[in-house]
C-alpha positions in Angstrom: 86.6 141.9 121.3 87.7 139.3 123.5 88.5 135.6 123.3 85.4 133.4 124.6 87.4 130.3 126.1 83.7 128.8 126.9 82.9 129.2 123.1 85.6 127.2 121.7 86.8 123.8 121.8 90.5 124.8 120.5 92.7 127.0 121.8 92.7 130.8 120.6 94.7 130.6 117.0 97.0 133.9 116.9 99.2 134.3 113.7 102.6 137.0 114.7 104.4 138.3 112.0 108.0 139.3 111.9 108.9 139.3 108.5 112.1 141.3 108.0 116.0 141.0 109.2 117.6 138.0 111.3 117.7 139.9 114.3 114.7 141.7 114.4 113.2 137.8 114.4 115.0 136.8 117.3 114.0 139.9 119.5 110.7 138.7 118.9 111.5 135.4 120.4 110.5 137.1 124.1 107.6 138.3 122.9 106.3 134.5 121.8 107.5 132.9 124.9 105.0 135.6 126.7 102.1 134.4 124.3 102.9 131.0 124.5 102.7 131.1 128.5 99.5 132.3 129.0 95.8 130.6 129.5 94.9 129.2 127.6 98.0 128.4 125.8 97.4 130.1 122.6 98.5 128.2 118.8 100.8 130.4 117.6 101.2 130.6 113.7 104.1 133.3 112.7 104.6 134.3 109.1 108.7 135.2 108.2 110.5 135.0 105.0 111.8 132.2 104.2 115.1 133.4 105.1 115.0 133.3 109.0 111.9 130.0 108.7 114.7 127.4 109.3 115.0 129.7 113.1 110.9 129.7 113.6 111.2 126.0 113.0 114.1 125.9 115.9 111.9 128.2 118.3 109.5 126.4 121.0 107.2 129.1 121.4 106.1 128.4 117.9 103.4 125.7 116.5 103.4 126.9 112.4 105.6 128.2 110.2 104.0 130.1 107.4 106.4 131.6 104.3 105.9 135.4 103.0 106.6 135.8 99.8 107.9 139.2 100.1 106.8 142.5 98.5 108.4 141.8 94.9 106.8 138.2 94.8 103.7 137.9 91.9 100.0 138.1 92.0 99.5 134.3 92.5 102.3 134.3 95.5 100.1 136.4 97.3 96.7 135.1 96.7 97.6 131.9 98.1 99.3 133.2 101.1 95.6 134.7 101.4 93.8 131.6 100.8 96.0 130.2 103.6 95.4 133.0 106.2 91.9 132.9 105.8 91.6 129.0 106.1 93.6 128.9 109.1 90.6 131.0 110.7 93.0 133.1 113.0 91.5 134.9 116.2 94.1 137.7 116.1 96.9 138.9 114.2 99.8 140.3 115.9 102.7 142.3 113.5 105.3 143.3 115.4 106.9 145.5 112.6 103.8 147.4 110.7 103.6 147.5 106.9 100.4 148.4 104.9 101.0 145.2 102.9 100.3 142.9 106.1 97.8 145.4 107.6 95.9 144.6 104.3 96.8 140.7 104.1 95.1 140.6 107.8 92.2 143.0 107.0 91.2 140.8 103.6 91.3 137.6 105.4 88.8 138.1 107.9 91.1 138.2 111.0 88.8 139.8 113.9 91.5 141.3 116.2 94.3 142.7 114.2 97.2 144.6 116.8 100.1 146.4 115.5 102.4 149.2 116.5 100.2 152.9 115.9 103.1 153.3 113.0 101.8 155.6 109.8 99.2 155.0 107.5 99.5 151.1 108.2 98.0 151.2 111.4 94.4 152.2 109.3 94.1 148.3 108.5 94.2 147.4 112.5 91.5 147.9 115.3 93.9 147.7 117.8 97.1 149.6 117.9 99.6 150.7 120.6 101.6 153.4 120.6 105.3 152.9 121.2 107.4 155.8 119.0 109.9 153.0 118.9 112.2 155.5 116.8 113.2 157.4 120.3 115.2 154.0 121.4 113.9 154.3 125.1 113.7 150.7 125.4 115.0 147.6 124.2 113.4 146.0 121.3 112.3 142.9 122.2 110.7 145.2 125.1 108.6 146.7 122.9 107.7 143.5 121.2 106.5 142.0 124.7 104.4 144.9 125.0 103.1 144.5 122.0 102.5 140.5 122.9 101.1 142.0 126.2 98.0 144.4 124.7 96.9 141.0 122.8 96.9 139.1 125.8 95.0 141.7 127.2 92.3 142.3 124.5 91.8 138.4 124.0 91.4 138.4 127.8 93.7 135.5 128.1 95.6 135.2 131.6 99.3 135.9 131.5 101.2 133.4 133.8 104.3 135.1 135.0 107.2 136.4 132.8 109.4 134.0 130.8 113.3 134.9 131.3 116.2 134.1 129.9 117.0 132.3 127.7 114.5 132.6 125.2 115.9 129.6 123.3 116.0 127.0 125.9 118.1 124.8 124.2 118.7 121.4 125.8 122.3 121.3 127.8 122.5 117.8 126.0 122.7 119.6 122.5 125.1 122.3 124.1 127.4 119.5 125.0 126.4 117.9 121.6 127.5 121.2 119.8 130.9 121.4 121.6 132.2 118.1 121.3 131.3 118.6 117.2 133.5 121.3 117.2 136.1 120.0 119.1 136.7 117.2 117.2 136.0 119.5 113.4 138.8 121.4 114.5 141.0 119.5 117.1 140.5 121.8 119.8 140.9 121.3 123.6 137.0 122.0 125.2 138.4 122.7 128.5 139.9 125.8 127.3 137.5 129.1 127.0 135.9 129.3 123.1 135.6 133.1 122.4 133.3 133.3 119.0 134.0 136.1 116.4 131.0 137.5 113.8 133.3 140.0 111.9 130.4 140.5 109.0 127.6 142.8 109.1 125.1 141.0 107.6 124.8 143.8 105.0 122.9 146.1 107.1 124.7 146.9 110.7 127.8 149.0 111.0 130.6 146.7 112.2 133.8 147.3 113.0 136.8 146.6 110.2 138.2 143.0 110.5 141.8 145.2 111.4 139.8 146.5 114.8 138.4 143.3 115.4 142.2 141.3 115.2 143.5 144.3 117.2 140.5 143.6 119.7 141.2 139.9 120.1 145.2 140.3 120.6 144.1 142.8 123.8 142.6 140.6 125.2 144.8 137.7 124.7 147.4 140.0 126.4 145.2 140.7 129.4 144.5 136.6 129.9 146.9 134.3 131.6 148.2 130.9 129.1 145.4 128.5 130.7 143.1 131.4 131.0 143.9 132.5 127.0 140.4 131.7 124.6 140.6 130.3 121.8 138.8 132.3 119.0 136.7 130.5 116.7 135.8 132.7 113.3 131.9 132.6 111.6 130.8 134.0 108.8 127.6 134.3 106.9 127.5 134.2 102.6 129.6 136.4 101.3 131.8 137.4 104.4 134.2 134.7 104.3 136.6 137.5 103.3 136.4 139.1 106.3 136.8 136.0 108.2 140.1 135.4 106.5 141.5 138.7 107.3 140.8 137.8 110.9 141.8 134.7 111.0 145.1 135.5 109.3 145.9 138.5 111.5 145.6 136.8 114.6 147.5 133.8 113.9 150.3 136.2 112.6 150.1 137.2 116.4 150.0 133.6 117.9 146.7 133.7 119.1 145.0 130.7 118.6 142.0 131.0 116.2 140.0 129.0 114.0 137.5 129.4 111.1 133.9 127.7 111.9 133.7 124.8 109.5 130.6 125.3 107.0 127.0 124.2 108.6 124.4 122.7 106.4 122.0 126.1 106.4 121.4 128.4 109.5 119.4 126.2 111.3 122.8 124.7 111.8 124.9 127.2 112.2 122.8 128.7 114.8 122.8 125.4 117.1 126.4 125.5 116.8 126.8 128.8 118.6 125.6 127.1 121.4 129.1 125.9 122.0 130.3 129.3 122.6 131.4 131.0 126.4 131.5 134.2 124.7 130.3 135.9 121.5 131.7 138.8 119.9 130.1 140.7 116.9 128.3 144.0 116.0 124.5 144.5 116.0 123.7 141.5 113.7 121.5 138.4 113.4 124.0 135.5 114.6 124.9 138.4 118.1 120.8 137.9 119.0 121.0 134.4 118.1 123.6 133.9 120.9 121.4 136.4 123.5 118.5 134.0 122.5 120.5 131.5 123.6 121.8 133.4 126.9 125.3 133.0 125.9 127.4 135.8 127.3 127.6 138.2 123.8 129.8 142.0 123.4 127.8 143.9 120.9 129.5 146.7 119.0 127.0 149.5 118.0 127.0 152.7 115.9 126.4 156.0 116.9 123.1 156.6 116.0 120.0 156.9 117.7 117.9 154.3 116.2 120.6 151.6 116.6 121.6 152.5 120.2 122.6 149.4 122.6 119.5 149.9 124.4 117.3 149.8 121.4 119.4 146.8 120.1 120.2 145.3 123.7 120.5 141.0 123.2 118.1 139.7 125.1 120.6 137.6 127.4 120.5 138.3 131.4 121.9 141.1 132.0 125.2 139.6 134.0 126.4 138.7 130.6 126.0 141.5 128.4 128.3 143.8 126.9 128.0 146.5 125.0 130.2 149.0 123.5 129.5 152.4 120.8 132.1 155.6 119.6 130.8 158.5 121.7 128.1 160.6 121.1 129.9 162.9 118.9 131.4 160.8 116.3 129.5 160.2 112.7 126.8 157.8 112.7 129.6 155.3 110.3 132.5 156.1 112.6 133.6 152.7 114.6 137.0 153.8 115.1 136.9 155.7 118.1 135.2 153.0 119.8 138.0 152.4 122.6 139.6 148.9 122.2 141.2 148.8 125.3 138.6 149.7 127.6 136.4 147.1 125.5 139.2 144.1 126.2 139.4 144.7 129.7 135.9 144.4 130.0 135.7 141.3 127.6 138.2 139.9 130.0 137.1 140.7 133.4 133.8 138.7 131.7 135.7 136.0 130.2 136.9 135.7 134.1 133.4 136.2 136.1 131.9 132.7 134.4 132.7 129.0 134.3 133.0 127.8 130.9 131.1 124.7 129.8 134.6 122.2 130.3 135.0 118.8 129.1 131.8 117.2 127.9 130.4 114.2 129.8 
């Protein structure tokens, strides 16, 4: 089929779905801003979890914020989330992630153009699919996701206008400065000096390295810094990986190295804007690393070595000037961070620290 402009008084009504992890949400961020810049501009409904909705709220590519319930959620959950999809009258429904359980949800409802990744026995429920073999890691994710956003351009016969590039969250540089004074004043810190952020957690699902790697990390490349040059680190932690935030924390300022915890933030809608006051962000392959390449902070991402978690597959979506990455070579055990070479990661985390102006003393 394909989108009649002529025929309609309202723009074309697309509903995306990206209803899983943290970061698989914000790698979809690129694939929205793509949607949301073509002609007509499209109104762009996403359904998520209600875990990463407070982010779809934050994201300006998006115009409605619909909650899954979740596979485990009752009879009556999921009727009404049908009732809902059918009223909205959706043109096309876009899952960037394909599960039978959407396929079906968009299929019932009446939703003429359904796209979706040619992924199993889901993609029966879809009359348009693209085939990607996404498990093969050729490409970065949110790559895939902007083909993805691409075909439905394409098969709605809207115009695309151009590429949007980084950064996908185009936060104001009022709310950055906003952000930093906060923090400054939480935790009496000096904003002229570089603020090197620290996610030690894993979120419960990326491998990370140990909080002992991660101290050992951050007094290399103290060491490599001169005393005006020297960051100061500033620890975050999601529920449940405070612990881990501790260890850090009390490690380093063992060492003399100046670090800090991040004060609690009222939900992750918060804590997310306050990465913003960042220069650098350190962490493994989890949500609050793609928040900051949303953002276009400079981020080194630590990644297992496994195939379908390679830093290509799980690149941040930052330019590519200020992106790190660093895995255990090709030979280790898909678990195995320890052979992930410290040293060669601290010089680079310096040089970077080095190549870029940090934000400075707020106006």
């Amino acid at each position: 089929m394909t989108f009649d402009s002529t025929a309609s008084s309202t723009a074309p009504r697309l509903l995306v779905v990206r209803n899983d992890k943290l970061g698989d949400f914000m790698l979809a961020w690129p694939a929205l801003a793509r949607l949301k810049a073509a002609t007509p501009v499209p109104r762009i409904s996403v359904l998520v979890p209600a875990y990463t909705a407070p982010m779809a709220h934050l994201c300006p590519w998006i115009d409605e914020v619909l909650i899954d319930p979740g596979e485990g959620a009752d009879r009556e959950a999921h009727q009404a989330l049908l009732a809902t999809v059918r009223e909205r009258r959706f043109d096309a429904l876009l899952t960037l992630f394909s599960t039978p359980r959407i396929g079906w949800l968009g299929w019932r409802a009446g939703i003429p153009l359904r796209l979706a990744p040619a992924t199993k026995w889901a993609q029966l429920f879809y009359n348009r699919r693209v085939t990607q073999r996404r498990s093969r890691s050729r490409r970065p994710e949110y790559r895939y996701n902007q083909e993805l956003a691409e075909a439905l351009l394409d098969a709605l016969g809207l115009t695309p206008n151009g590429s949007p590039a980084p950064p996908y969250w185009p936060l104001a540089e009022a709310e950055r400065r906003t952000q930093r004074r906060r923090i400054a004043t939480e935790l009496d810190l000096d904003p002229a000096t570089p603020w090197c952020f620290l996610h030690g957690g894993s979120g419960g699902s990326a491998v990370n390295l140990s909080p002992e790697r991660y101290a050992e990390l951050a007094r290399a490349i103290d060491r490599r810094l001169e005393d005006e040059q020297r960051p100061t680190w500033i620890l975050t932690a999601g529920p449940g990986e405070e612990a881990t935030a501790e260890a850090i924390r009390a490690s380093l300022a063992a060492a003399g190295v100046p670090v800090h915890r991040l004060p609690p933030r009222d939900g992750l809608d918060d804590f997310a804007l306050s990465l913003a006051a960042a220069d650098l962000f350190v962490a493994g392959s989890t949500g609050p690393l793609h928040i900051a390449g949303c953002l276009d902070i400079a981020t080194a991402g630590f990644y297992p070595a496994r195939r379908s978690a390679t830093p290509l597959r799980w690149q941040t979506c930052n330019r590519q000037e200020r992106r790190l990455a660093f895995r255990p070579p090709s030979d280790a055990g898909q678990q195995d961070m320890s052979r992930i070479d410290l040293e060669d990661a601290a010089d680079a985390i310096g040089d970077l620290l080095l190549s870029f102006t940090h934000l400075g003393t707020p106006s």
